[in-house]
Every structure is written in structure tokens, then in C-alpha cells.
N, C-alpha and C positions, 0 to 999 in steps of 0.2 A: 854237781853231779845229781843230786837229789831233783832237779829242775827236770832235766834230760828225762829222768825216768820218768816221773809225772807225766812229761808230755809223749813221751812214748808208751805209756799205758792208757792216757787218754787218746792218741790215736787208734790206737788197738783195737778202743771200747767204742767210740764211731766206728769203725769198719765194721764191727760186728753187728752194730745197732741198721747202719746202712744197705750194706751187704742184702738181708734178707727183701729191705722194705724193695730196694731195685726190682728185688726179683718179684717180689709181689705186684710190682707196680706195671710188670713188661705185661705188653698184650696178648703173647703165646702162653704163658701161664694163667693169666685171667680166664682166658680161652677153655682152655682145660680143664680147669676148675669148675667155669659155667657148665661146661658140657656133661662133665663129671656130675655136678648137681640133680642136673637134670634129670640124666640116666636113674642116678641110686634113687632119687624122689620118687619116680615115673615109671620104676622097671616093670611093673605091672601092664602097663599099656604097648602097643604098638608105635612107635614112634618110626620116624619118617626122616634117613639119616638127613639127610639132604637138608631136609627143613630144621632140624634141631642146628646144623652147622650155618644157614644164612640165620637163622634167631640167633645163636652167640658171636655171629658177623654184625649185625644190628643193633644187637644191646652192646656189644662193644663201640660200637660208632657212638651210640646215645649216650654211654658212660663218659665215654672220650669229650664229649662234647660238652661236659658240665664243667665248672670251674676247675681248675688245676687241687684243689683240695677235696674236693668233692668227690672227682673223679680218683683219687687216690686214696679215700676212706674207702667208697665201697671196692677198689682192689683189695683194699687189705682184709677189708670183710669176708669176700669172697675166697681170697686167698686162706683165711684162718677158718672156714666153713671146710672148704676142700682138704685142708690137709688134718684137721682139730674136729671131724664131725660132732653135731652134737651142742656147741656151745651155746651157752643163753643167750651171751652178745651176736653168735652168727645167725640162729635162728630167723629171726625176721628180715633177714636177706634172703637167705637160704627159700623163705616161703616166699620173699616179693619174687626171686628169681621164678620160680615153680608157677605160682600165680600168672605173673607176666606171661612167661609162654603158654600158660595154656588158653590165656583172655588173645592171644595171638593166633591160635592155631583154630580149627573144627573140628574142636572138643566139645563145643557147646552148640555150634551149629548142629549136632550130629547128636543132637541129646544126650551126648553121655556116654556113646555107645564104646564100651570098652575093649568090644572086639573088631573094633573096624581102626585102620592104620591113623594114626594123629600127623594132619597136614600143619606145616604152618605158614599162615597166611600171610601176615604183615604186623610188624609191631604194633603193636596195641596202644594206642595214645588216646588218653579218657579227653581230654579237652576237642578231640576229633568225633570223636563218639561216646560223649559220655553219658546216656543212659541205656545202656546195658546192663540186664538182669539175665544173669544165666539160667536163674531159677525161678522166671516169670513163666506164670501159667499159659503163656503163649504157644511156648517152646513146646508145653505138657496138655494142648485145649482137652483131650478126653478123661486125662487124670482132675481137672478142674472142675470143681462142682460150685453152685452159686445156692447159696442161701439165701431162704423168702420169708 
């Protein structure tokens, strides 16, 4: 009798343990969480629904696309940022997530401008173009002064 319950309490304690990660792990939730991110980071700007939903249609492709462990850390990451804001361990998703799209979108081609609607362009991959400075004197030639 004592066996039975054991293993009826250790089933229990997997469904519970499981139960969550599933749901963490499904793509509609990921979804919403990234979107969710986005918005509370970003409420300041104008964003571009259209384009915040193919960016979390993309990085979710890109997520997907990484090892089966991989891809299931940062769901849970994501998933514990969306529902837990705030955490130490979410944070630096929570900023790659923010980061990413905006190195995605014409944020930066647009100087900065926080009154003009934020497009997004195409995921952002540094091995494609990776020298990119947002905050090269390029972007800024009249604020750039040269010292002699």
C-alpha cells in the first residue's frame, strides 16, 4: 500500500512539474508573452501592429529553430519574464527580446525619432550585417565635431 501511494504522489508531482513547462513551451503562449514584452518595454513609442506581429512570427521561427533545449530555455525564459516581470534571471531576455526588435525595425535608421511610427523590417542577424552602430556619428554628421 505504501508503494501505491508513493507512486501516486510522484505522479502527481510530474504533472505538476510538467503541466506548466507544456504550456510554456507551446508557440501561442511564447507568442504573447513576446508581444506582451514588447508593448510594456516600448509603450512609449509608436509601434506598427503589423510589424511587432511578423517580429514575434520570426523570432519565433528563429527560436524554434535552435536545439530542442535551447529552444525550450528561452520559452521558459520568456514565459517566467511575461508572467514574473521584473526577475534577475528574466531580465536579459526580456532586454535581448527589446534589443532585437528594435536592431530590426527603423528605429535607428530614423535617428531615434520617437514620434514617428516604428516599422519592422526584417530580423536582425549580426553575422549578415554585423557592423552596425546605432550610435555612430554617421547617423548624427552635424552633431559630430572632429578635433585638431
Amino acid at each position: 500500500m505504501k508503494r501505491r501511494k508513493f507512486i501516486s504522489i510522484a505522479a502527481v508531482g510530474s504533472a505538476v512539474i510538467a503541466i506548466p513547462t507544456i504550456g510554456f513551451s507551446s508557440n501561442a503562449f511564447f507568442k504573447q508573452a513576446v508581444t506582451s514584452i514588447i508593448h510594456r518595454e516600448l509603450g512609449y513609442l509608436k509601434l506598427d501592429e503589423q510589424g511587432v506581429n511578423k517580429f514575434v512570427d520570426d523570432f519565433t521561427v528563429e527560436t524554434n529553430s535552435r536545439s530542442l533545449s535551447s529552444s525550450q530555455k528561452m520559452k521558459m525564459k520568456v514565459g517566467s519574464e511575461y508572467l514574473f516581470p521584473g526577475s534577475v534571471d528574466t531580465t536579459l531576455v526580456k532586454d535581448r527580446i527589446v534589443t532585437l526588435f528594435l536592431l530590426s525595425s527603423d528605429f535607428f535608421i530614423n535617428k531615434m525619432n520617437e514620434k514617428r511610427t516604428v516599422q519592422y523590417i526584417g530580423l536582425f542577424d549580426s553575422n549578415k550585417k554585423p557592423c552596425t552602430n546605432p550610435f555612430s556619428h554617421l547617423y548624427y554628421p552635424q552633431h559630430h565635431q572632429t578635433s585638431v
